[in-house]
N, C-alpha and C positions, 0 to 999 in steps of 0.2 A: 420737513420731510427728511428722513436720513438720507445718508451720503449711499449711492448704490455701489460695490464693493465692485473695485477695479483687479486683475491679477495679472505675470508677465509666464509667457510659457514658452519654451524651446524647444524645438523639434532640432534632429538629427536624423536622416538615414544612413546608419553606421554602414561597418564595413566585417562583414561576418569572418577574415583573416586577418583582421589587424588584433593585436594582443589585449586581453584581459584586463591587462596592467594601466594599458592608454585609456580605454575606458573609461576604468576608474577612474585617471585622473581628469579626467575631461567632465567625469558628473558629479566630482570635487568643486570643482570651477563652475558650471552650470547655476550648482545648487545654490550659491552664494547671490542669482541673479535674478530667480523667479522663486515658482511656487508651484509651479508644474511642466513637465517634462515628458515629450513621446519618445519615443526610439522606433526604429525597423530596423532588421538585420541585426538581432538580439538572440536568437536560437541558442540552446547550448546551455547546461547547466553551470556550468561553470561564469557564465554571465547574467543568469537570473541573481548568483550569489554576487556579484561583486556590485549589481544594483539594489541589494539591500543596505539602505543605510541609516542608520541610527538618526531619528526625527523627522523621516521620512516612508510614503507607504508607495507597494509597488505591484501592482497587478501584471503579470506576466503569464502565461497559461504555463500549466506545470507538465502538458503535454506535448510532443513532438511532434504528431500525428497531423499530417499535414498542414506543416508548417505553424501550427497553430501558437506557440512559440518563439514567432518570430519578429511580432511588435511588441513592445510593452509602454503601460504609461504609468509616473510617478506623479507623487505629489508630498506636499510640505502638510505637515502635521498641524502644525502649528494655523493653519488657514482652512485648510478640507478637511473633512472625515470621509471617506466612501462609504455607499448605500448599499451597492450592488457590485458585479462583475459580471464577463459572460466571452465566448467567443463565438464565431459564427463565422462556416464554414459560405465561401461566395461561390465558390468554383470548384472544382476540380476534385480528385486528381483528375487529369487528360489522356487519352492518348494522342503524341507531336511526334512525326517520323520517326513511329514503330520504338517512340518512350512513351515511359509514362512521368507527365509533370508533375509535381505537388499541387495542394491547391492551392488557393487562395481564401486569407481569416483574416475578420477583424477584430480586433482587442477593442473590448468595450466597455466602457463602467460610468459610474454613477458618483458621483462627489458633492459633497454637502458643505457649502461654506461655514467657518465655524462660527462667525459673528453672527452673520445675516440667515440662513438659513438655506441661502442661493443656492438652487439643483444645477447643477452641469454635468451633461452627456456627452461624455468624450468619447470619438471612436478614431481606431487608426488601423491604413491597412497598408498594403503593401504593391502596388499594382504591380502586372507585367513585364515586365524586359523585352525588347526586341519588339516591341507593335510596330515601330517607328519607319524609319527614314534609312538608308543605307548610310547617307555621311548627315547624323544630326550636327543641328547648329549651323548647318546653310539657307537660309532661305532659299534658295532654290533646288532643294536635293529632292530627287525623288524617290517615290514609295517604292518599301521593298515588299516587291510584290508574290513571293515564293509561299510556299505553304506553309512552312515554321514560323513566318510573317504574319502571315493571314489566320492560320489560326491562335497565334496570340492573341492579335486584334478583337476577332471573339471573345476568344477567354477577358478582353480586358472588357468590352461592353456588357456583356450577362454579369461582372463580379459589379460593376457601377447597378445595373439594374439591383441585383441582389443586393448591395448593400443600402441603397435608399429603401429597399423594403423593409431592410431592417433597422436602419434607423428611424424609419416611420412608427415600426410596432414601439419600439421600446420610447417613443416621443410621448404615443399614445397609453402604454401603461403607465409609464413615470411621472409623465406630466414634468420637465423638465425646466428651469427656466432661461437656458438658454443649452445651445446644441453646438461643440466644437465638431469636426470632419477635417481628419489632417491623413495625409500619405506622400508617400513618395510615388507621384502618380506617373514618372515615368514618359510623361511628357511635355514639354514646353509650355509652362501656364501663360508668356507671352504671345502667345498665339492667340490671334482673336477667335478663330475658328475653335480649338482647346476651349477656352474657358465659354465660350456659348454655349458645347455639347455639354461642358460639365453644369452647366446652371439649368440646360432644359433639362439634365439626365434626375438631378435632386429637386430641381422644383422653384419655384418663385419665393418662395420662402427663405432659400438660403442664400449666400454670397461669397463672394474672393473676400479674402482678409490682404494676399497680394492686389495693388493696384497702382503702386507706385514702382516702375519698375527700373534697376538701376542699368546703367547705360553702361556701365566697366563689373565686367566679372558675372560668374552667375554659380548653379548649384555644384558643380562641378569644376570650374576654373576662375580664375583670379584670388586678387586677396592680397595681403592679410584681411583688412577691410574694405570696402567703397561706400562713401556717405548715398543717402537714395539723390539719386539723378546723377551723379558723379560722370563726368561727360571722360573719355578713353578708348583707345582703342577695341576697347569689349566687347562692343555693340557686335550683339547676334549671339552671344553668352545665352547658355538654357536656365530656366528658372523652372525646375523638375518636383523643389518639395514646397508644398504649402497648401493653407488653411480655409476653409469652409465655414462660414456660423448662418445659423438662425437670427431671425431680428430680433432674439432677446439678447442678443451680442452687439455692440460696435468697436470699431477699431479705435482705442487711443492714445495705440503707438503703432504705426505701422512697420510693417515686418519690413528685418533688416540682412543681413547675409552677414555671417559672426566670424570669424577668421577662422580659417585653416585648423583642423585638428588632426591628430594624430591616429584619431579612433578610425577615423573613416575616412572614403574619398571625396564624401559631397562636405560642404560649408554650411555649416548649423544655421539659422535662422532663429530670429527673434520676436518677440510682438508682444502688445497688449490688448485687451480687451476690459469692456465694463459693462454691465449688466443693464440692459435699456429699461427695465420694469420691477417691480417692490416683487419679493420673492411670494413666488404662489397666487401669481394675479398676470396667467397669459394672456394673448391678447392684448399687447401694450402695442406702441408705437411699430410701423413698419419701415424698416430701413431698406433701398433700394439700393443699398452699396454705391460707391464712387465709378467713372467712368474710369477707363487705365490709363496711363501715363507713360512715358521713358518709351524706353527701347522695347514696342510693339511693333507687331504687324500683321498681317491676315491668314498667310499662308494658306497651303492647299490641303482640304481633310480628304480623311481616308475613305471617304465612303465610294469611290471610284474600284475599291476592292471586290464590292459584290456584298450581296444581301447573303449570309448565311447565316442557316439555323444552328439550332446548337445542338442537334443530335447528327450533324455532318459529320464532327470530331470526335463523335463513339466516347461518349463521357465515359469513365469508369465507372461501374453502376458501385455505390457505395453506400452506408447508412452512416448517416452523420445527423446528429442532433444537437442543437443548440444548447450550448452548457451557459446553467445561470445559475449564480450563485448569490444567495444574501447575505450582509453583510450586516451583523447587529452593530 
């Protein structure tokens, strides 16, 4: 039986004021280490162009219009070919104390390994800001409970519903043989409470690719490096960006937290993965993912805020269509 093709992917959520320049060099360095690449906080023509690079392909929405623009994913030429492309609108815009917010999109596409044939559905988005905590990173801090709070919160539960719709249709047309789900979710994946809503929110099907969690530093502070379990001061560090797969994925390098860049505020992460089933033959093995490790713990979810619907926040009524593109 051939070998099933393994690949290394890094996630960033940049920093939509740090320069051009850092950027680049930071997906100079990147590109020497994997084979595929997400970003958020990418908007801006001027950094769709500095993410084109010579042996490398780059789906970015070439529109601005809410936010759509604002993740993008690469890949190595020399491994993938993509299939498809598409963005999809989850949320918004909103109205949040007498504003109106952008919405929320996620960058989606289709990549075709070039040896094997292997389908991957990559999707990345960008979650909310401020659902949270007043002072995060305490375990004991509590909920902010004001209305620019609380209606994030919504907004950040309807874009999770919405985007497992939509990676459900497009699992369902493509027939994929394995499914990545990466964001900067904006909340503490070491949270036990966090990563239950996000497995009951997508389903039995998919998994954390986080589950070793390091004890010194997190998506936001420490660094240069910490090896996984790295025992320091850290402990209670947030672990905000990271990855999602279907059981046609398993981990076989678990995600690592990459040093300090320039481009952005948060600390790149790393991982592997390898294709669990011969391409084009779903329905292979079911992986039930690892229990979590390191620096967890339970904390208290938000559901203490109140049950609200989501025509409380007077959506902006807007026409938004799912743009899908084929790729010969």
């Amino acid at each position: 039986m051939a070998t099933l093709p393994s690949f290394t992917h890094i996630h960033c959520s940049s920093r939509y004021d740090r320069t051009v320049a850092s950027l680049e060099r930071d997906l100079d360095s990147w590109m020497k280490q994997c084979s595929l690449i997400t970003l958020t906080e990418v908007a801006t023509d001027a950094r769709a162009r500095t993410m084109r690079e010579v042996g490398w392909g780059l789906w970015n929405s070439p529109s601005h219009t809410l936010r759509a623009d604002d993740c993008a994913i690469l890949w190595d030429l020399k491994y993938w070919r993509e299939q498809m492309h598409m963005t999809r609108n989850l949320y918004g815009p909103f109205r949040q104390e007498k504003r109106v917010i952008n919405g929320i999109t996620a960058c989606t596409n289709l990549l075709r390994h070039q040896n094997t044939g292997h389908k991957l559905l990559t999707s990345v988005t960008h979650m909310p800001l401020h659902a949270g905590i007043k002072t995060p990173g305490h375990r004991d801090a509590r909920w902010d409970m004001s209305q620019r709070a609380r209606a994030r919160r919504v907004a950040y539960q309807v874009s999770v519903r919405a985007w497992n719709t939509h990676i459900d249709a497009q699992v369902r047309k493509h027939k994929p043989d394995g499914v990545l789900i990466v964001s900067d979710w904006n909340f503490n994946l070491k949270l036990t409470w966090v990563r239950r809503y996000l497995n009951n929110s997508f389903g039995a099907g998919y998994h954390q690719a986080w589950t070793r969690f390091p004890t010194h530093g997190g998506s936001l502070r420490g660094g240069p490096v910490a090896p996984l379990g790295a025992p320091g001061r850290g402990r209670g560090d947030r672990i905000i960006d990271g990855s999602m797969m279907d059981s046609g994925l398993r981990v076989s390098t678990h995600p690592n937290l990459m040093a300090r860049t320039i481009s952005s505020d948060h600390r790149p992460y790393k991982e592997g993965f390898t294709f669990t089933r011969r391409a084009g033959h779903p329905g292979g093995p079911i992986q039930g993912g690892e229990d979590a490790s390191g620096d967890i713990y339970e904390g208290d979810a938000w559901w203490g805020f109140g049950d609200y619907m989501d025509d409380e926040l007077y959506p902006v009524d807007t026409a938004i269509e799912e743009k899908s593109e084929g790729v010969p």
